[in-house]
C-alpha positions in Angstrom: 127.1 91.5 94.3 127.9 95.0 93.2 126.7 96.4 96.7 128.7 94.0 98.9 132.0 93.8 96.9 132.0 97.9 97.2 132.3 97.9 100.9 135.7 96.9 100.5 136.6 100.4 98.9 134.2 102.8 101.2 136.4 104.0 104.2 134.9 102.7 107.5 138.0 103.7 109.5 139.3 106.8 110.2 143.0 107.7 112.3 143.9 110.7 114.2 145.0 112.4 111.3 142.0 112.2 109.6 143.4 109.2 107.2 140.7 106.7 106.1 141.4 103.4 106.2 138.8 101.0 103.8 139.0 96.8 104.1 141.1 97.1 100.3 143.8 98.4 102.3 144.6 95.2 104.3 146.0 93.8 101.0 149.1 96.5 101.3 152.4 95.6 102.9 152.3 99.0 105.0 148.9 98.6 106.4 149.6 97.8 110.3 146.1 98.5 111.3 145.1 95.4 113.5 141.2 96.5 113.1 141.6 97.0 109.4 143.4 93.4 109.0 140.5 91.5 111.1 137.8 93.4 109.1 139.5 91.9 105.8 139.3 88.7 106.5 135.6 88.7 108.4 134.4 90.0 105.6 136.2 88.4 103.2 135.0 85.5 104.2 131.9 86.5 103.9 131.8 87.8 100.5 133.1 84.7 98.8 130.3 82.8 100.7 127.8 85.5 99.3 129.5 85.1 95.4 129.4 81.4 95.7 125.6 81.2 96.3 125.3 83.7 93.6 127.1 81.0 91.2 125.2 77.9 93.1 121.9 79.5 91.6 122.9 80.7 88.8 122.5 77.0 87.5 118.9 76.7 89.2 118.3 79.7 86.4 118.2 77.1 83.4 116.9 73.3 85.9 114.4 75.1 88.1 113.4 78.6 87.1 111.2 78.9 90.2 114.0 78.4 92.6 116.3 80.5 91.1 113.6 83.3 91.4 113.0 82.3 95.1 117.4 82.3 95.8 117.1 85.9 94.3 115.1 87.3 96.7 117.4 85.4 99.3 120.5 86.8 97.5 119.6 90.0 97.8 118.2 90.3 101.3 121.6 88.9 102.3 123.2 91.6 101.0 121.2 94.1 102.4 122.4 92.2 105.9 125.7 93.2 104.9 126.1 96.1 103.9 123.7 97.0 106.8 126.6 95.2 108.9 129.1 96.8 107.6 127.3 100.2 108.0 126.5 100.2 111.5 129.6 98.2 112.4 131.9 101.4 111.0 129.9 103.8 113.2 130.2 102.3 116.0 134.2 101.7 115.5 134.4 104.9 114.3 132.2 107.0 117.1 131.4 104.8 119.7 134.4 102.3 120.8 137.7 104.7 119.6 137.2 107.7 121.3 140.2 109.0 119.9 139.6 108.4 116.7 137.5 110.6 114.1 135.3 109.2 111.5 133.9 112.8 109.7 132.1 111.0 106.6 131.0 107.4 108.2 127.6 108.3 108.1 127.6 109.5 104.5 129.6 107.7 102.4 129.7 104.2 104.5 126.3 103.7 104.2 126.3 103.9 100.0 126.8 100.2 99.4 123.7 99.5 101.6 121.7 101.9 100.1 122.5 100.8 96.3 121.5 96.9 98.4 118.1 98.5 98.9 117.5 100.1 95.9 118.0 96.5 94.6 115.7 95.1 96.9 112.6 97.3 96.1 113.6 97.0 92.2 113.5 93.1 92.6 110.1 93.5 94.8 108.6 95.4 91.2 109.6 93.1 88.8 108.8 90.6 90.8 105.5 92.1 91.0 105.2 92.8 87.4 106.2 89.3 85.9 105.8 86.6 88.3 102.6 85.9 90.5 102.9 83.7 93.0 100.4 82.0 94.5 100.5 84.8 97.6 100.1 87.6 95.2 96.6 85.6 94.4 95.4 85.9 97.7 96.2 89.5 98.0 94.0 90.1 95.0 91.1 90.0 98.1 92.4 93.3 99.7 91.4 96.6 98.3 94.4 98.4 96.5 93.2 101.8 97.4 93.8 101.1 101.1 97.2 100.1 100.5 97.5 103.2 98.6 96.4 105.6 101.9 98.6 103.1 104.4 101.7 104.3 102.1 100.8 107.7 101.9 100.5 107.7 105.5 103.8 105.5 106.1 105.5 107.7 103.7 104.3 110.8 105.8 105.2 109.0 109.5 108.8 108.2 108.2 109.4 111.8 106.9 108.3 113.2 110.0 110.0 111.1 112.4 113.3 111.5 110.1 112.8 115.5 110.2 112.4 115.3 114.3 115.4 112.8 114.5 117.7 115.6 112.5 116.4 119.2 113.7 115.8 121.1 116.6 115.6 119.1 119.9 116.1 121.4 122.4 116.8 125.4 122.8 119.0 126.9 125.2 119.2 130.2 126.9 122.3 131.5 128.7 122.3 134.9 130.5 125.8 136.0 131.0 126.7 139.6 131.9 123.7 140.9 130.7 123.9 138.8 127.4 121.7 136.6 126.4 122.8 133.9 123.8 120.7 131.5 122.1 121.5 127.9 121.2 119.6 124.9 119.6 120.2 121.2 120.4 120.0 119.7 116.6 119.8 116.2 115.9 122.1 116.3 113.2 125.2 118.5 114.3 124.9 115.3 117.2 125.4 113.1 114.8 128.6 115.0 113.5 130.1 116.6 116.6 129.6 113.4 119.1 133.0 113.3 120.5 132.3 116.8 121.9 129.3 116.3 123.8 128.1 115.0 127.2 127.5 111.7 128.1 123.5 112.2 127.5 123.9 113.7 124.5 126.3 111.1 123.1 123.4 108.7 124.1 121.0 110.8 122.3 122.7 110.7 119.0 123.1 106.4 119.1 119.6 106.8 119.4 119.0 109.1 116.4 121.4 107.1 114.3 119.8 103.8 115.4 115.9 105.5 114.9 117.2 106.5 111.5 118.4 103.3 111.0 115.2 101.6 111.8 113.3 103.6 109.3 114.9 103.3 106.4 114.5 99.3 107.2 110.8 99.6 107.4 110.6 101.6 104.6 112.1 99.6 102.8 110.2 96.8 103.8 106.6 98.6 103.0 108.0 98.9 99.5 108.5 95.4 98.8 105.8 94.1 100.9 103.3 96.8 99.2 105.1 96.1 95.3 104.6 91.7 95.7 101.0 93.0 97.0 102.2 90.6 100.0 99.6 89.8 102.7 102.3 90.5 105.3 102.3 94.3 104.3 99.7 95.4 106.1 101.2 94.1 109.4 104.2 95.6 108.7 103.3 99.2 108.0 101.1 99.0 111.2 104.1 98.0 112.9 106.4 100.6 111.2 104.3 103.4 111.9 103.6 103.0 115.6 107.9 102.6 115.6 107.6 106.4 114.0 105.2 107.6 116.0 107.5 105.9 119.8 110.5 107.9 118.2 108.8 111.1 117.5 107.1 111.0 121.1 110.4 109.8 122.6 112.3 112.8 121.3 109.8 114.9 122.4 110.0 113.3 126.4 113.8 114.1 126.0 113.0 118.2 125.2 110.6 118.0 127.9 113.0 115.5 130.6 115.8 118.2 130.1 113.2 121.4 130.3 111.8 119.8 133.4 114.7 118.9 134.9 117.9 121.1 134.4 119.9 121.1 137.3 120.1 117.2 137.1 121.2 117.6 133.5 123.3 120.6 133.8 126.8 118.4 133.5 125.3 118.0 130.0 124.7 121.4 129.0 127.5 122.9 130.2 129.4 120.5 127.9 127.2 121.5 125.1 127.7 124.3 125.2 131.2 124.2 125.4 131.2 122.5 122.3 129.4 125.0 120.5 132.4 127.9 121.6 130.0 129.1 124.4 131.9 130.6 127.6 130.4 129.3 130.9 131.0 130.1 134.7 129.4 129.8 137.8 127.7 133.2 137.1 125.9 131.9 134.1 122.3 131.8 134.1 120.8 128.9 131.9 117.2 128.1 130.9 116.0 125.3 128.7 112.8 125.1 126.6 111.3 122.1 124.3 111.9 123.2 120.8 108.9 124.3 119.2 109.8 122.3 116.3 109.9 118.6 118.3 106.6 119.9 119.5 105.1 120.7 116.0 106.0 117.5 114.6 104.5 115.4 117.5 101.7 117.0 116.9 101.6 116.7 113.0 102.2 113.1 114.4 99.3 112.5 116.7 97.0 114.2 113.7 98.0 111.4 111.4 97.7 109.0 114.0 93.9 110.3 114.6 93.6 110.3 110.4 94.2 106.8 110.7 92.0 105.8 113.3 89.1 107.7 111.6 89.7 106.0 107.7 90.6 102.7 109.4 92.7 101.2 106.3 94.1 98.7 109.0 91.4 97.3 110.2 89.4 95.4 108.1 92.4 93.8 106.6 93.7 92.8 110.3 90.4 91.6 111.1 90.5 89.6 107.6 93.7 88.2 108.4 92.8 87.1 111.9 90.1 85.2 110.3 92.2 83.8 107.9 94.1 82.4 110.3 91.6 81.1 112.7 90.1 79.4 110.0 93.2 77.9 108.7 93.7 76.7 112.3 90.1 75.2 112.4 90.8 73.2 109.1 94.3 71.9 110.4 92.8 71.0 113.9 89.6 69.0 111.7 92.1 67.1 109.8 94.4 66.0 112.8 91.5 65.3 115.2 88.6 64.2 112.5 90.2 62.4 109.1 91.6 59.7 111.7 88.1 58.3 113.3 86.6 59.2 109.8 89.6 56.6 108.5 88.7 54.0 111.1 85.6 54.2 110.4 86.0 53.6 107.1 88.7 50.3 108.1 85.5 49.0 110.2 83.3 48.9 107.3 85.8 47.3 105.2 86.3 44.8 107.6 82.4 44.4 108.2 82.2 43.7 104.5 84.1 41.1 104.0 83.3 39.4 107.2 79.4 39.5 105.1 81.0 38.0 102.4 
């Protein structure tokens, strides 16, 4: 409740002038802001529906302790929708819909309401873990904890590195001009805060950092609680999350090598760029574009820990396990819909044979 009812004080909305607007500021006479009004009430609306769940459950906490526990986890994943919402939908106002508008701190301070939501999450995922067993936390007593120990270590190691590509050095330029030559570097995080100056490929770039960045810290955050409630869905969900690490470190690395490989298609881009970053252009500027070293290290860093994993294979005896879980629970299911019935006449003809004896 704490995370969500604090998005009404974090500015999502930012004028001309650089004067932030936050949702609080729909309650004030003066505020003529049409976006700021509509973003009151939506989520408004949505916060008394989120505080009177909180109070619906709050009487499961005495009548049904075991429901109240379940709600939790419901209660706070909602709020981790939210603030999520509310994170992604003040970016976009601010960078990608209001060109002339200027949101400097949206992707700082805007997203502190759904990081404090996650830090509740994963807290909720250890107690949870610490107090209350459920009868899933049973059945993940068959996995070996070491091998979720190495999957984390090498999730932890595939998010940082996918999170260090997403933010640093993308691409190098050279521009030969008069003799001079003058060096600049594409990074992933002057993108994120100088997007209204750049090109139209490079404004695509940084939606697809912010949105990469986004979908790590989701996994993440998912390992943690799967891996805390020693749930059987974790290892399925690292798997997943790592090979979404790996497609966004190779897939900043095809953009170094697209715009190395083909220059004079992207050359609207650079000049732009470059403009951005004070750099003087004319027709008699020379230009040459290499793949940063540093996307390259990292993808490489990348495929090793990819090749790490293949060789320790934590994944796949659990997978395999899991598969034969299931087919096995399928077998059972299919033996009492198709079986138990002609067992059950069976047992109806026998009766009936009995009593036609007696």
């Amino acid at each position: 409740m704490i995370a969500v009812g604090s998005i009404f004080f974090f500015p999502f909305y930012y004028t001309s002038y650089d004067i932030g607007f936050s949702l609080i500021d729909a309650l004030n006479p003066e505020c003529d802001q049409l976006i700021v009004l509509l973003s009151f009430v939506l989520y408004f609306i949505i916060f008394l529906w989120f505080t009177l769940s909180i109070i619906q459950n709050m009487q499961n906490s005495f009548t049904a302790p075991q429901k109240f526990i379940k709600n939790v986890k419901h209660i706070l994943y909602a709020s981790l929708a939210i603030t999520l919402s509310f994170y992604i939908y003040g970016v976009v106002l601010g960078r990608y819909f209001e060109g002339e508008f200027a949101a400097p701190g949206v992707y700082s301070s805007n997203g502190i309401p759904f990081l404090v939501a996650s830090f509740f999450v994963v807290l909720e995922a250890i107690l949870s873990a610490r107090y209350v067993q459920s009868h899933e936390d049973e059945e993940a007593q068959k996995f070996s904890y070491s091998s979720r120990i190495v999957v984390l270590i090498f999730t932890f190691i595939l998010d940082a590195l996918a999170v260090i590509t997403a933010l640093t050095n993308i691409l190098t330029i050279s521009v030969t001009q008069a003799g001079m030559k003058i060096t600049t570097t594409v990074i992933g995080y002057e993108l994120l805060t100088q997007y209204q100056e750049m090109g139209t490929g490079f404004q695509m770039l940084a939606f697809l950092i912010f949105a990469s960045l986004v979908t790590v810290t989701l996994f993440l955050i998912l390992d943690l609680t799967t891996f805390f409630r020693r749930s059987r869905s974790y290892y399925k969900i690292a798997y997943i999350g790592i090979v979404v690490d790996y497609m966004i470190i190779f897939g900043l690395f095809l953009f170094g090598f697209f715009y190395t490989m083909a220059q004079k298609m992207n050359m609207e881009n650079i000049i732009s760029y470059l403009q951005a970053q004070g750099v003087s252009v004319n027709t008699a500027t020379e230009y040459k574009i290499e793949s940063s070293s540093g996307s390259m290290i990292y993808f490489a860093l990348a495929t090793l820990a990819i090749v790490c994993l293949v060789i320790l294979r934590p994944f796949s005896n659990h997978l395999a396990e899991e598969a034969v879980d299931v087919n096995v629970r399928g077998i059972e299911k299919m033996h009492f819909l198709l079986v138990t019935p002609l067992l059950r006449k069976k047992q109806k003809r026998r009766k009936i044979q009995r009593k036609k004896i007696l």
